[in-house]
C-alpha positions as CSV (number, residue, x, y, z in Angstrom):
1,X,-22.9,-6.0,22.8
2,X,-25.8,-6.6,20.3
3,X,-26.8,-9.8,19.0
4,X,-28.7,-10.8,15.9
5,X,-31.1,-13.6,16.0
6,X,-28.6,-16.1,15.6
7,X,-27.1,-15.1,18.8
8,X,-23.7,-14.1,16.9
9,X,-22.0,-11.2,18.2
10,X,-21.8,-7.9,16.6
11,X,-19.6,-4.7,17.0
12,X,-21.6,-1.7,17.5
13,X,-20.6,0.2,14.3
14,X,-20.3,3.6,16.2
15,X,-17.5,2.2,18.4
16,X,-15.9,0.5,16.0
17,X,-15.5,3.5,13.4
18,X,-14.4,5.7,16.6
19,X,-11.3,3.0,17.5
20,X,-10.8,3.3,13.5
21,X,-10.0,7.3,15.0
22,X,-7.8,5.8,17.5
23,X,-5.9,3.5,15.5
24,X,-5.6,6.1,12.6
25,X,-3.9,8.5,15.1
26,X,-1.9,6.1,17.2
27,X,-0.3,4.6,13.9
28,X,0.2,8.6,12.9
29,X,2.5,9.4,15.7
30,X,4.5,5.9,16.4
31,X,5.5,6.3,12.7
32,X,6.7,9.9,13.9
33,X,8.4,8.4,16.9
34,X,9.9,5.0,15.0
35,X,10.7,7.5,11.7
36,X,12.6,10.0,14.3
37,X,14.3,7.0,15.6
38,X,15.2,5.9,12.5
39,X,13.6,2.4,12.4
40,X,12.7,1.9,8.9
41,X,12.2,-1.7,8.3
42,X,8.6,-3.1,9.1
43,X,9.9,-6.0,10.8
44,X,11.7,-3.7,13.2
45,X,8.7,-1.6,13.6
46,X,6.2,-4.1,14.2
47,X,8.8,-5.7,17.1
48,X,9.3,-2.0,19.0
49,X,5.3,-1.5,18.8
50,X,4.4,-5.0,20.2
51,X,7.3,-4.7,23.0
52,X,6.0,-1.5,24.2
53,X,4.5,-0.9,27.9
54,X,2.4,0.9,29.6
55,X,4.6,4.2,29.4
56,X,5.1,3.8,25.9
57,X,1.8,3.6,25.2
58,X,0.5,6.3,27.1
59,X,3.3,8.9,25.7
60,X,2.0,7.4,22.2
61,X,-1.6,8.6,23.2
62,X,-0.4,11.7,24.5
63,X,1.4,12.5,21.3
64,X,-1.5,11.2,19.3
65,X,-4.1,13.2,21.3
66,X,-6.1,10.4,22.1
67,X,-7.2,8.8,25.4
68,X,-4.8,5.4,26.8
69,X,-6.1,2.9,24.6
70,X,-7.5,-0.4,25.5
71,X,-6.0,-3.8,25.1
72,X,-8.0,-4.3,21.8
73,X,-7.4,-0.9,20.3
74,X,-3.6,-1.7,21.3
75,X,-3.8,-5.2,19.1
76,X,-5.8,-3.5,16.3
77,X,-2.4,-1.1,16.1
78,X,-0.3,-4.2,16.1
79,X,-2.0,-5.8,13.5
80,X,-1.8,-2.5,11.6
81,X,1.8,-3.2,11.6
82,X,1.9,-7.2,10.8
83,X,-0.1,-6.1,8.0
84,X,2.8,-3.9,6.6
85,X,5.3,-6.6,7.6
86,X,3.0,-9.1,5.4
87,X,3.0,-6.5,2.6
88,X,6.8,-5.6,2.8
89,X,6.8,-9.4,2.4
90,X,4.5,-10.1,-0.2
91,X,6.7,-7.1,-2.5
92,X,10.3,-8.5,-1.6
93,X,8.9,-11.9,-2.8
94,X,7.5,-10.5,-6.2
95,X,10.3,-8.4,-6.9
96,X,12.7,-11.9,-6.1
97,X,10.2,-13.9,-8.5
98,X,10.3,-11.5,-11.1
99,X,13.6,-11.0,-11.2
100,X,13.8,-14.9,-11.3
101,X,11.6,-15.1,-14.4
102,X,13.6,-12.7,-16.2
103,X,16.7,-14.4,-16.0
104,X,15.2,-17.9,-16.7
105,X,14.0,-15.4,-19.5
106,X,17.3,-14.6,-21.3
């Protein structure tokens, strides 16, 4: 780990852009597996990614082409999917609002 002169910790930018890579691809085939599973919500999603084990994660690297993860690479896919659950979210609660407005509207 590298330090500036403050003494604050910084990524090393190669690592981080090649557990970009990883995430990329590990998203890319648990969307295959959840889609062939038929789990469409995001809230569903984001629970059958954060319960998975060991074996689940390892047959999602194996499908992904990528080597087991590591715990961090493993949150940074998690986080991938609260982020979609926040966005899901965010839209249901704009398309409520609006249709709201329009009928205080009329």
């Amino acid at each position: 780990m590298m330090y500036t002169p403050e003494t604050t910790p910084t990524e090393n930018p190669w690592k981080a852009q090649r557990r970009a890579k990883k995430v990329d691809a590990l998203v890319s085939a648990l969307d295959g597996a959840l889609d062939a599973s038929k789990i469409l919500l995001p809230e569903q999603r984001l629970d059958a990614v954060a319960g998975m084990g060991s074996v689940g994660w390892a047959s999602a690297s194996a499908v992904a082409g990528v080597n087991l993860p590591s715990v961090e690479t493993r949150w940074e896919v998690v986080r991938r999917y609260e982020a979609r659950v926040r966005a899901s979210l965010d839209a249901q609660i704009a398309s409520d609002l609006a249709k709201a407005l329009r009928a205080v509207a009329v």
